[in-house]
N, C-alpha and C positions, 0 to 999 in steps of 0.2 A: 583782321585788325592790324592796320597798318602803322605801327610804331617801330620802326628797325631800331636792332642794340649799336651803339658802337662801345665797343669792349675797350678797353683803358688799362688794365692790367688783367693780368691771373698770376696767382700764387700759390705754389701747393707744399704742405708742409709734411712729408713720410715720418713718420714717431716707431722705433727702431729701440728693441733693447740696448742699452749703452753699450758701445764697443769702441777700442784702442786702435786708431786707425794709424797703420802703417805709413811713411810718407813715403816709400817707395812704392806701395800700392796705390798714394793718391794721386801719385806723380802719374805710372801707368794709364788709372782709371784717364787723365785728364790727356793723355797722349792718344790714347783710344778716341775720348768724346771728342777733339783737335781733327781727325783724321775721320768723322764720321758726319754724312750731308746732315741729320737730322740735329745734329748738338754744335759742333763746329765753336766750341768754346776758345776763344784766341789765348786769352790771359790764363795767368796761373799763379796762385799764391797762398803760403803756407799760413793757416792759422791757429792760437794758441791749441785747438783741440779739435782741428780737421785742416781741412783748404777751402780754397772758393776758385770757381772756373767762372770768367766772364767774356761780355764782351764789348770792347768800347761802344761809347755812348755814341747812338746815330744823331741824338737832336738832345735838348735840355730835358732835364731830369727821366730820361728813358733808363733802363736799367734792364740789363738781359743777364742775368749770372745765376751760379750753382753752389752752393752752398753744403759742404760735409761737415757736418758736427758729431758729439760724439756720442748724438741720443736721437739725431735725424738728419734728412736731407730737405733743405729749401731750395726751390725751384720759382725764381720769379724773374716774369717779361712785365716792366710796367711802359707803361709809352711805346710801344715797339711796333707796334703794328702787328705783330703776328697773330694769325689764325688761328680760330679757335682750333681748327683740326691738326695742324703743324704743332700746337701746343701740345696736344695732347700724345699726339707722335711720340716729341721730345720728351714729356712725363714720363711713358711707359719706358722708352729708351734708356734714359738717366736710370730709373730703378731697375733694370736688367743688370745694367752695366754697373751701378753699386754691388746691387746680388754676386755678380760675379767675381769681381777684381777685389770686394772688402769683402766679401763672405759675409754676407748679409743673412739671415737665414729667413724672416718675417718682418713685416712692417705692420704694427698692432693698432693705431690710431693714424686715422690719415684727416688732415683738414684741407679745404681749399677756399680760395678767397678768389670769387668773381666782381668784377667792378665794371660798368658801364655807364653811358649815358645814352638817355633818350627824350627827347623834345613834345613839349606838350601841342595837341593842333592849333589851341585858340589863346592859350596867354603868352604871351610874349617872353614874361617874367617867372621862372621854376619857383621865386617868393609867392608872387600871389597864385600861382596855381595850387602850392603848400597852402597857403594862408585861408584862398577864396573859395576853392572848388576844393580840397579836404578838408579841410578845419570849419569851413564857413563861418569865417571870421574879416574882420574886418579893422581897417586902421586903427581904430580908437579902443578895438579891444587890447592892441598893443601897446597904448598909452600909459597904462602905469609902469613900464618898463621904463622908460624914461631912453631907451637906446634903439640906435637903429639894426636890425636884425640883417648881418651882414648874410648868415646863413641859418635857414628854416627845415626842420625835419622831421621827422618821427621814425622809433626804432619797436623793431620786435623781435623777442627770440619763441623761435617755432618750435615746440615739442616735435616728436617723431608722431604720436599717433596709432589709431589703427592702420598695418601693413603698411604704413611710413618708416624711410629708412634715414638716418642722418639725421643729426640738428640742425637746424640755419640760425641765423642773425643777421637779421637782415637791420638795412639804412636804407632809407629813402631819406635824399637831403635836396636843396638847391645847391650849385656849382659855383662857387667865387670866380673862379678861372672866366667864365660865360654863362651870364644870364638866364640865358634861352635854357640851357640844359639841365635837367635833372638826375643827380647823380644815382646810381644802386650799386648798392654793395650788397652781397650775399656771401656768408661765413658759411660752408659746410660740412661738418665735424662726425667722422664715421670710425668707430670702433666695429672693426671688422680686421682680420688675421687676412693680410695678402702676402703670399711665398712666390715663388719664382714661377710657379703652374701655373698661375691663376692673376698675373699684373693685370688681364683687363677688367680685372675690377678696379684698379687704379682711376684709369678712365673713362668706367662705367660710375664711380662714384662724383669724381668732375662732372660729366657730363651731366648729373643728376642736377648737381650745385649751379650750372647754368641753366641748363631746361628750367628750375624751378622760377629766374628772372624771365624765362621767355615765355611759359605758357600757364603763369600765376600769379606771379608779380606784372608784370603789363596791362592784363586785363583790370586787375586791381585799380593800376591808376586811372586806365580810360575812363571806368566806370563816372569821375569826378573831372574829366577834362569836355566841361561842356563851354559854350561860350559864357564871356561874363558880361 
């Protein structure tokens, strides 16, 4: 089933018993991530109750930066281009290097936020492929709105299930940016204890949070992407 992702952001949120971050440890932490190919964070700046490591913006609204607070770490590439597997490099990396440098001891609740787009084969328009081929609806159903629907979607939050792990929240919407594209967001929210032995669950839990766009959500949509 040939619909390729193109990935648009990821964002991953580590949830950390609240801790008193040293600024000469954050200083460290961001000299270390400065000096290493996989982080290579340029910027550095202090705030009210951590820092943030980023790095100039390659093109309009891209955003590559690290984020220490004093109850988690934010980790977001949006626009950037980066790999899924480069991301996830970085992920595991950045929570090594917190564990270490803040004396992190557990990260208790991990979220991630995947975002892509993918193109329908036969409608032109991500509106009426929402509208025609899922909803199967049509113009006039739209008429007592009295407005033009600049963007069309439907949302679901996903129990875990049997032998399911993680919540999602997922968005299927149309793209204002471009037409053609239909946007997915998938929210992946995993209470699970990861310590310094065991980060590739970090990645194993990400990796979940995309697989689930690539080999659930996709098939989902083809099913309704027939010609109109």
């Amino acid at each position: 089933m040939n619909y390729p992702l193109r990935s648009i952001a990821y964002i991953a949120e580590l949830i950390h018993p609240p801790a008193n971050h040293n600024a000469a440890d954050l200083q460290k932490l961001h000299s270390v991530a400065f000096a290493d190919q996989i982080c290579q964070y340029q910027n550095f700046q202090m705030l009210p109750q951590g820092a943030q490591m980023s790095n100039p913006p390659g093109q309009s609204r891209s955003v590559s930066c690290c984020t220490f607070l004093g109850d988690r770490i934010q980790i977001r590439e949006e626009m950037t281009g980066i790999s899924r597997e480069d991301y996830e490099n970085r992920l595991q990396r950045i929570a090594f290097l917190a564990m270490t440098h803040l004396k992190l001891q557990v990260f208790i609740v991990q979220q991630f936020v995947v975002r892509t787009l993918v193109n329908s084969k036969f409608f032109v328009d991500s509106r009426e492929f929402i509208s025609q081929g899922i909803f199967n609806m049509e113009s006039d159903n739209f008429a007592p709105l009295d407005r033009k629907q600049d963007i069309l979607g439907l949302r679901f939050a996903l129990s875990k299930g049997d032998q399911k792990e993680g919540l999602f929240n997922l968005r299927i919407e149309s793209f204002s940016q471009d037409p053609r594209s239909i946007f997915i967001e998938n929210i992946g929210t995993y209470r699970t204890m990861v310590r310094k032995d065991n980060l590739e669950g970090l990645t194993d839990n990400f990796g979940k949070t995309y697989a689930y766009v690539e080999t659930n959500v996709v098939p989902f949509l083809a099913q309704f992407d027939d010609a109109p």
